[in-house]
PDB file of N, CA, C, O and CB in Angstrom:
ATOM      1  N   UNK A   1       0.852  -1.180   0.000  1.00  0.00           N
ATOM      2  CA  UNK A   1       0.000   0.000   0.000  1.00  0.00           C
ATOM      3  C   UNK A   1       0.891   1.234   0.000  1.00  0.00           C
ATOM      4  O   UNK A   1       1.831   1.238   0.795  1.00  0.00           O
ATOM      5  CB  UNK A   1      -0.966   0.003   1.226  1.00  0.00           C
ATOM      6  N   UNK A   2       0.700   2.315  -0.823  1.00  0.00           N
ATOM      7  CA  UNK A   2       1.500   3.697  -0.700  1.00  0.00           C
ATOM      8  C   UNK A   2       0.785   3.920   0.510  1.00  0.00           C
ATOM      9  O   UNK A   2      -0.104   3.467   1.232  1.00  0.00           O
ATOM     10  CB  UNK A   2       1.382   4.975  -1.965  1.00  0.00           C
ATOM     11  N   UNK A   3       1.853   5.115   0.337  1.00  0.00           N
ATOM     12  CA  UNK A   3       1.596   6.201   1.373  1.00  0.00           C
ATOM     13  C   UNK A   3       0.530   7.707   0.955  1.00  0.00           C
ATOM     14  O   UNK A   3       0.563   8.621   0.130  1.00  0.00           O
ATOM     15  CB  UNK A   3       3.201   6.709   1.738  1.00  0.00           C
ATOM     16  N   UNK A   4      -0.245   7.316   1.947  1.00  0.00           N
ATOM     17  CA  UNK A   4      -1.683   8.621   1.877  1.00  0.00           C
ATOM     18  C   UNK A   4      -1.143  10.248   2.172  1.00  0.00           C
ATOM     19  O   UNK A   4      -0.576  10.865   3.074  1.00  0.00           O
ATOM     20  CB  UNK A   4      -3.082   8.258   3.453  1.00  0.00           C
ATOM     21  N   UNK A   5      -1.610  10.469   1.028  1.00  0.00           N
ATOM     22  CA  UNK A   5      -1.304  12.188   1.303  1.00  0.00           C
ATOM     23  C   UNK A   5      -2.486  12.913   2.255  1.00  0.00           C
ATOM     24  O   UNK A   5      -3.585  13.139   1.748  1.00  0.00           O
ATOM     25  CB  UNK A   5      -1.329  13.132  -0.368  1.00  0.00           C
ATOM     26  N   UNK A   6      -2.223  13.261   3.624  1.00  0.00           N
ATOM     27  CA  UNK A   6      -3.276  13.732   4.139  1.00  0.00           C
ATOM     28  C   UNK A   6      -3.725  15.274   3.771  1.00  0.00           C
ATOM     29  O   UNK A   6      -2.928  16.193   3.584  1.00  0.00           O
ATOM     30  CB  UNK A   6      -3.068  13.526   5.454  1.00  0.00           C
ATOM     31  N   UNK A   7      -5.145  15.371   3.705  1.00  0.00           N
ATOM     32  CA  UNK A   7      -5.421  16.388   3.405  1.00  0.00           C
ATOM     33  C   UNK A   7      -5.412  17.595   4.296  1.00  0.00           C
ATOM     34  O   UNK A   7      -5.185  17.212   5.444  1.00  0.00           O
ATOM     35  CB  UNK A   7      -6.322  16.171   2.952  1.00  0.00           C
ATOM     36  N   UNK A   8      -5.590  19.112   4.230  1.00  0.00           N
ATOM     37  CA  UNK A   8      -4.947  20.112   4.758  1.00  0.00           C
ATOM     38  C   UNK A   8      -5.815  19.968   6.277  1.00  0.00           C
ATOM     39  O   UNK A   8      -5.171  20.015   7.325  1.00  0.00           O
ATOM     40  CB  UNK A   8      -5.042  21.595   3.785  1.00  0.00           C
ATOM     41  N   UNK A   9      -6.888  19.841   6.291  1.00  0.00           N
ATOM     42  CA  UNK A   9      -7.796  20.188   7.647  1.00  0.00           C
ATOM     43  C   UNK A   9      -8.792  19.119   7.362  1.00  0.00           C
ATOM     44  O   UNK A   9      -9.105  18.894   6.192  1.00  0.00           O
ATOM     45  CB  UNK A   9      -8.561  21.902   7.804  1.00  0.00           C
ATOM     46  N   UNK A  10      -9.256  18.516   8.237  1.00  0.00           N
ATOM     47  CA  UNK A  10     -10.328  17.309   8.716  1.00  0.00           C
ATOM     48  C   UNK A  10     -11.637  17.865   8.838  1.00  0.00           C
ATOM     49  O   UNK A  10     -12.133  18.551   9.732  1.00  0.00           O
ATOM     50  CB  UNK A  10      -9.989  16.612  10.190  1.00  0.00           C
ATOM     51  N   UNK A  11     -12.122  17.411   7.707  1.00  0.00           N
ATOM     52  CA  UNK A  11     -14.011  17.718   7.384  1.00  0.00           C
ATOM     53  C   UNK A  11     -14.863  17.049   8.543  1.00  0.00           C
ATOM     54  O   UNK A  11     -16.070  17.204   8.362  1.00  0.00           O
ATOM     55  CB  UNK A  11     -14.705  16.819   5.686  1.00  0.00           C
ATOM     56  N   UNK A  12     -14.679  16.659   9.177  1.00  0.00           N
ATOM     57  CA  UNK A  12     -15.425  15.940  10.355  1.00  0.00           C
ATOM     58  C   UNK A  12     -16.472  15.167   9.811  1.00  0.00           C
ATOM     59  O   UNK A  12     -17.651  15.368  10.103  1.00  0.00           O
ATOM     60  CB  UNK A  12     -16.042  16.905  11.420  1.00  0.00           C
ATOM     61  N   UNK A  13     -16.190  14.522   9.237  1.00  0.00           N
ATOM     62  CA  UNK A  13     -17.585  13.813   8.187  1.00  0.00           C
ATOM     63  C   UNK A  13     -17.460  12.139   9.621  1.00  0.00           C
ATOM     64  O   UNK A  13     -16.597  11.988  10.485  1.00  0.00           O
ATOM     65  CB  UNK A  13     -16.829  13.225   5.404  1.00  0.00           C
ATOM     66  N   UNK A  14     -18.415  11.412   9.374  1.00  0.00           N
ATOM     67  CA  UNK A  14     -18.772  10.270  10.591  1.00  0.00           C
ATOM     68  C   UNK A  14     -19.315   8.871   9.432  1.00  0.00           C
ATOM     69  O   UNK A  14     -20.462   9.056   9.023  1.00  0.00           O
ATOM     70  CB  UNK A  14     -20.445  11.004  11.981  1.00  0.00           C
ATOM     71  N   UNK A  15     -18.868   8.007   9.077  1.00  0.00           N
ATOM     72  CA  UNK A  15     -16.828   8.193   9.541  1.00  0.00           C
ATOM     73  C   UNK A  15     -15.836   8.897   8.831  1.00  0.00           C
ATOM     74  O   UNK A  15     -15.885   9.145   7.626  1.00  0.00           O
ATOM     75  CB  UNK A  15     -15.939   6.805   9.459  1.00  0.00           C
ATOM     76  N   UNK A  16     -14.907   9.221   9.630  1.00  0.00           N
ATOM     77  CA  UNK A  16     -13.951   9.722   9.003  1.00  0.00           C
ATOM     78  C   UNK A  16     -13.276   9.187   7.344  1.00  0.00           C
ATOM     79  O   UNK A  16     -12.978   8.019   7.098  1.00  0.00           O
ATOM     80  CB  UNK A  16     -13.093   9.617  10.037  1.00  0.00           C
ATOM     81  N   UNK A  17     -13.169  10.123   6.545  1.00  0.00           N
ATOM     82  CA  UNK A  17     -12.513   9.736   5.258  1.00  0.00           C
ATOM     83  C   UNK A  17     -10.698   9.454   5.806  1.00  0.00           C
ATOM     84  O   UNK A  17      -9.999   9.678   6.794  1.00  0.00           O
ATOM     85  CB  UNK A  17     -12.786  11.239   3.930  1.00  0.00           C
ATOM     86  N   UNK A  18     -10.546   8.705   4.163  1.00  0.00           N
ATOM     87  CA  UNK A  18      -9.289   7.646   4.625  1.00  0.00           C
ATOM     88  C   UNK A  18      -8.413   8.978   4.593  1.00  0.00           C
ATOM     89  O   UNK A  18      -7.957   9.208   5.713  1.00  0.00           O
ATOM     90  CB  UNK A  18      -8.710   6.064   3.388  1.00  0.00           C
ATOM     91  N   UNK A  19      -8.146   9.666   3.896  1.00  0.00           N
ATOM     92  CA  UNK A  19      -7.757  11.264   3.747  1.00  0.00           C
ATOM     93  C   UNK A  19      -7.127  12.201   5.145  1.00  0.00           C
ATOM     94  O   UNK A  19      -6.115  12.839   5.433  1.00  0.00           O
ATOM     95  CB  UNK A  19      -9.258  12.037   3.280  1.00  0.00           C
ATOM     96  N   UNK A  20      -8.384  11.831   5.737  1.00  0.00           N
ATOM     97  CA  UNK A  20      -8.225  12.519   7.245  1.00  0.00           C
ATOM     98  C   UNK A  20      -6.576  12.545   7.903  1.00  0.00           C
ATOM     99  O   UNK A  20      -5.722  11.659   7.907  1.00  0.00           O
ATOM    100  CB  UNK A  20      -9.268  11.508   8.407  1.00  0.00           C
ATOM    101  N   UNK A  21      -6.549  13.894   8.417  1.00  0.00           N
ATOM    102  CA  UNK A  21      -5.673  14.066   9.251  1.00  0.00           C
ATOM    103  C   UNK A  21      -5.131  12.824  10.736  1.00  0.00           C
ATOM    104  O   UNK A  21      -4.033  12.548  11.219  1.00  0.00           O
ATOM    105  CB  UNK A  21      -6.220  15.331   9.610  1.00  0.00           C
ATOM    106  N   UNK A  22      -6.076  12.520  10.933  1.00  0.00           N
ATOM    107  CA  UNK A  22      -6.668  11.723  12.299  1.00  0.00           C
ATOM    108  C   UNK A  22      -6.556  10.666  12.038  1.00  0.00           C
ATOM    109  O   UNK A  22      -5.944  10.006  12.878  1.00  0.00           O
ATOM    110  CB  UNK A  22      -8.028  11.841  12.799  1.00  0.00           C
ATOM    111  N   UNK A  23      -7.049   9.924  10.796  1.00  0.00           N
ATOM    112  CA  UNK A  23      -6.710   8.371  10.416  1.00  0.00           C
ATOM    113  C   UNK A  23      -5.494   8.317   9.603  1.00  0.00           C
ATOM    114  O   UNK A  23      -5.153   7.221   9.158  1.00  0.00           O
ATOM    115  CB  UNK A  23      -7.900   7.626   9.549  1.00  0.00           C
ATOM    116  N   UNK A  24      -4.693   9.513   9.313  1.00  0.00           N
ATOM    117  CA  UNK A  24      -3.406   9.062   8.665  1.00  0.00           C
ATOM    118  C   UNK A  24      -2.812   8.816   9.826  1.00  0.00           C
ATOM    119  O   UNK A  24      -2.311   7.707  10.009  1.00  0.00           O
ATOM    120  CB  UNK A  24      -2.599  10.034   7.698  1.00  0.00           C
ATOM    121  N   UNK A  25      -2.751   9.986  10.995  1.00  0.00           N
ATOM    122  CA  UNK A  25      -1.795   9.453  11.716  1.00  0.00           C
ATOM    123  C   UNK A  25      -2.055   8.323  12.475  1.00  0.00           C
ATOM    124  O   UNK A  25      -1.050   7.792  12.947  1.00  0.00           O
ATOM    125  CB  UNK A  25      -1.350  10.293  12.425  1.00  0.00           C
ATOM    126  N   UNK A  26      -3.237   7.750  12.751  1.00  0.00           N
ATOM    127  CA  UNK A  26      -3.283   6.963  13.666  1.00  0.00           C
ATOM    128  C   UNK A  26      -3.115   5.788  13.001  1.00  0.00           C
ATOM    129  O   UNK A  26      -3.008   4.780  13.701  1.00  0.00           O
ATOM    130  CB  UNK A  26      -4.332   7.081  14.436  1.00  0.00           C
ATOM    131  N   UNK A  27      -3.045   5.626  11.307  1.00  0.00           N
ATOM    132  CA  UNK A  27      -2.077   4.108  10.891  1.00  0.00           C
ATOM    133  C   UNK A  27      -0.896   4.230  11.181  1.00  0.00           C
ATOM    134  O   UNK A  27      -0.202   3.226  11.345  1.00  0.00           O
ATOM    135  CB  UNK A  27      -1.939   3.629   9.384  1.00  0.00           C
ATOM    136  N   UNK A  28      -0.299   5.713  11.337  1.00  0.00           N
ATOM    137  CA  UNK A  28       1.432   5.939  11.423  1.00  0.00           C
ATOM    138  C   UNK A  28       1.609   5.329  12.599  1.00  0.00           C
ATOM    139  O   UNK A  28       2.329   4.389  12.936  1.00  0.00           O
ATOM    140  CB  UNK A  28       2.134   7.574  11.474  1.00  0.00           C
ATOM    141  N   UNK A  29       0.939   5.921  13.103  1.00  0.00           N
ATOM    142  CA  UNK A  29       1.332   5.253  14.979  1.00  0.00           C
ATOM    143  C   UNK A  29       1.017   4.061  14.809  1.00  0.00           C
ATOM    144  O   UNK A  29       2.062   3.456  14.574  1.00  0.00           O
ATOM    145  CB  UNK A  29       0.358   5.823  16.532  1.00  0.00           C
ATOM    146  N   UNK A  30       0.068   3.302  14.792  1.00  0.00           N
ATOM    147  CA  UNK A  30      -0.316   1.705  14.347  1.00  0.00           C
ATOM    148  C   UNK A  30       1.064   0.708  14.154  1.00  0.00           C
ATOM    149  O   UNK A  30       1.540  -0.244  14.773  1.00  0.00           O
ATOM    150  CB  UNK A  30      -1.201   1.740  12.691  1.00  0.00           C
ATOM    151  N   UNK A  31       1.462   1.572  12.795  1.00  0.00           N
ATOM    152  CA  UNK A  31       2.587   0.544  11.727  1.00  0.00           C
ATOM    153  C   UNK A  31       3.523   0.588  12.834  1.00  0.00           C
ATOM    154  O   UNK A  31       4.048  -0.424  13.298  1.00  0.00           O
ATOM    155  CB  UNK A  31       3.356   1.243   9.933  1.00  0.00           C
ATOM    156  N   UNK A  32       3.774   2.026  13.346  1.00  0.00           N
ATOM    157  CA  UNK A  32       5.413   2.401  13.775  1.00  0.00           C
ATOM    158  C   UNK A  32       4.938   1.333  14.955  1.00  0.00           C
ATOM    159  O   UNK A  32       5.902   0.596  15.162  1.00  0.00           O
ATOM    160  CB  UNK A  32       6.076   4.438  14.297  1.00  0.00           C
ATOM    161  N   UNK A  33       3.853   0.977  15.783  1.00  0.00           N
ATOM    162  CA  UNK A  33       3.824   0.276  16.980  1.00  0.00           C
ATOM    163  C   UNK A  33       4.412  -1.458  16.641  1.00  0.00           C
ATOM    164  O   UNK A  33       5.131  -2.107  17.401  1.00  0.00           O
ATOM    165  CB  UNK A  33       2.141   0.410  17.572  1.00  0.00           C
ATOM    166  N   UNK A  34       3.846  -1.940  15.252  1.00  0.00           N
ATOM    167  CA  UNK A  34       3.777  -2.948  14.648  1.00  0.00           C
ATOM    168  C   UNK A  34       5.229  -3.196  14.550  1.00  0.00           C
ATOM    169  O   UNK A  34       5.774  -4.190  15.031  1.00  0.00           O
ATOM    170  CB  UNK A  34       2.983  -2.871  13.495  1.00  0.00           C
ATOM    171  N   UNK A  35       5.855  -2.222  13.886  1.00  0.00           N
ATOM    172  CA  UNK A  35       7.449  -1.987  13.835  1.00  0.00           C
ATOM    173  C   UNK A  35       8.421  -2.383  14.936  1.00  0.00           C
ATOM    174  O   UNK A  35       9.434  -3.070  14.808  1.00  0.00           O
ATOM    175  CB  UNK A  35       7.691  -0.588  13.713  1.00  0.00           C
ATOM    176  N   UNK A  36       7.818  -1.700  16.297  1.00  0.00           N
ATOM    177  CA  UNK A  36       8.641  -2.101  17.585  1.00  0.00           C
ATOM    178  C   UNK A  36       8.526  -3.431  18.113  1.00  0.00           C
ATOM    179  O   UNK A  36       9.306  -4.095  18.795  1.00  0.00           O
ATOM    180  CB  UNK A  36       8.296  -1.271  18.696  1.00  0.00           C
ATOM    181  N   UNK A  37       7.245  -3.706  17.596  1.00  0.00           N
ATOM    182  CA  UNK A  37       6.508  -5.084  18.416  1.00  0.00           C
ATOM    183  C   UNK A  37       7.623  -5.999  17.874  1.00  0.00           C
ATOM    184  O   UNK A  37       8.211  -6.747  18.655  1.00  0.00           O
ATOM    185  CB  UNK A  37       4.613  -5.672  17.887  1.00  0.00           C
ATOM    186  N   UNK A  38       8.013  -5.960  16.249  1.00  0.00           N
ATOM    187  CA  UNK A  38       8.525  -7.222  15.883  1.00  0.00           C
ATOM    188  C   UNK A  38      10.260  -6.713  16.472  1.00  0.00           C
ATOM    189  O   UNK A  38      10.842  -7.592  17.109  1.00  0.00           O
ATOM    190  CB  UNK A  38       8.202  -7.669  13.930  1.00  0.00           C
ATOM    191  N   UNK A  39      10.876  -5.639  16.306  1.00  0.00           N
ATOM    192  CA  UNK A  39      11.841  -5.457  16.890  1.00  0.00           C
ATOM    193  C   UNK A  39      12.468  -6.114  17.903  1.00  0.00           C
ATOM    194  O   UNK A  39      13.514  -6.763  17.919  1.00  0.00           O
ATOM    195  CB  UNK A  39      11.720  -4.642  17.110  1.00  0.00           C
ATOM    196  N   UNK A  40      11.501  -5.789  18.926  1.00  0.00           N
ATOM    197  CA  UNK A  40      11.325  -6.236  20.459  1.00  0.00           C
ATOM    198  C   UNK A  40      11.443  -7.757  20.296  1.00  0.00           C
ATOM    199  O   UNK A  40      12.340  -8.433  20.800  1.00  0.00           O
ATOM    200  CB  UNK A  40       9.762  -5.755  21.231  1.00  0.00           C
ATOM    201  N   UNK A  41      10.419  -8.230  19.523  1.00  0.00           N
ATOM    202  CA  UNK A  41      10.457  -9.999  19.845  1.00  0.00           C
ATOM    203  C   UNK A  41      11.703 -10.478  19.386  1.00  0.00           C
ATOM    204  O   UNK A  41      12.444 -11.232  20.017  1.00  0.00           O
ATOM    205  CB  UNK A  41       9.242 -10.988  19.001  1.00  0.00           C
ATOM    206  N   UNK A  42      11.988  -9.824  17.808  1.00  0.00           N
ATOM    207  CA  UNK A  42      13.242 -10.503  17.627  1.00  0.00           C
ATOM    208  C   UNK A  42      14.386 -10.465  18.542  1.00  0.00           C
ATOM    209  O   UNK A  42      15.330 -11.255  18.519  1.00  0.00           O
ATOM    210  CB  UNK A  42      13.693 -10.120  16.548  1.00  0.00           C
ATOM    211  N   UNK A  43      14.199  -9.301  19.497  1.00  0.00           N
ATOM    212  CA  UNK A  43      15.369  -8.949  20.481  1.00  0.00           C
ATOM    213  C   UNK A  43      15.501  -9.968  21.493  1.00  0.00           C
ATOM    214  O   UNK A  43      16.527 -10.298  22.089  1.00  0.00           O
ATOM    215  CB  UNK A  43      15.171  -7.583  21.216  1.00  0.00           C
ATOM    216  N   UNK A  44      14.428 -10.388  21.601  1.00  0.00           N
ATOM    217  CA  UNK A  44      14.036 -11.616  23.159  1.00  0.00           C
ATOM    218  C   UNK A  44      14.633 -12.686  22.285  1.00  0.00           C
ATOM    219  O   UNK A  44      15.680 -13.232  22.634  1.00  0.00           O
ATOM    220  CB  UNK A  44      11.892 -12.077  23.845  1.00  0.00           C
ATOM    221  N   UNK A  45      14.025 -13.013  21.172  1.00  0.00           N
ATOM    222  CA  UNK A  45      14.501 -14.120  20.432  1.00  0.00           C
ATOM    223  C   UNK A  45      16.120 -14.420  20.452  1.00  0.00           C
ATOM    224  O   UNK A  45      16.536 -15.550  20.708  1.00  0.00           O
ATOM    225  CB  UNK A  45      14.038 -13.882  19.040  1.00  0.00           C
ATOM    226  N   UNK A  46      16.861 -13.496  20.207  1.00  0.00           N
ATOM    227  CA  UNK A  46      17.923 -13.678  20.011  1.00  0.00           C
ATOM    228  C   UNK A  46      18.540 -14.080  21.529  1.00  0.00           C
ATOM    229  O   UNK A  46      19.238 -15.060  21.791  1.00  0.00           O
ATOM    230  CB  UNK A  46      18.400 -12.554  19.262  1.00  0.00           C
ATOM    231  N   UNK A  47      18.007 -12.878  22.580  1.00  0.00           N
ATOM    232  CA  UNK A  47      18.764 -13.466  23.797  1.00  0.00           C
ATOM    233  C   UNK A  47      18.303 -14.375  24.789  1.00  0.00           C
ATOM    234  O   UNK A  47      18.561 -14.431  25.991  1.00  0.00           O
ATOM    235  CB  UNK A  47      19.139 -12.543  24.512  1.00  0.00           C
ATOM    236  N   UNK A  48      17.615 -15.035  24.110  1.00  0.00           N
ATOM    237  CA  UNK A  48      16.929 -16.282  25.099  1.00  0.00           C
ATOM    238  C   UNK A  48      17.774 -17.266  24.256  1.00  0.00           C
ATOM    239  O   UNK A  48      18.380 -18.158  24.851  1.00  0.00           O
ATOM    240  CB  UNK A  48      14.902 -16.608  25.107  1.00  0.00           C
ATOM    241  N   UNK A  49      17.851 -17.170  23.000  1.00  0.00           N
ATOM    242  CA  UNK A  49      18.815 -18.523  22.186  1.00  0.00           C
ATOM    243  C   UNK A  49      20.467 -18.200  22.359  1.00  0.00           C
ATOM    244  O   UNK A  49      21.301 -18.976  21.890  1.00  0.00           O
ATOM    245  CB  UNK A  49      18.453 -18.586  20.146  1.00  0.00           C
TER     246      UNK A  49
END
């Protein structure tokens, strides 16, 4: 999937469009969480073996 160009200011429409200020960032934060999660495990992984 690219990356969403968010638009300038959030129409408050219910639900939010994919566009939104509010749902771009909150996949950013999502992925970047997704990102640490596997980080982290591989980190245990390595020092438990």
């Amino acid at each position: 999937m690219g990356k969403i160009k968010p638009v300038a200011k959030c129409c408050r429409s219910t639900p939010r469009c994919r566009r939104c200020p509010v749902v771009v960032l909150r996949a950013e934060r999502e992925k970047a969480e997704k990102k640490a999660m596997k980080k982290a495990e591989k980190k245990a992984a390595k020092k438990a073996a």
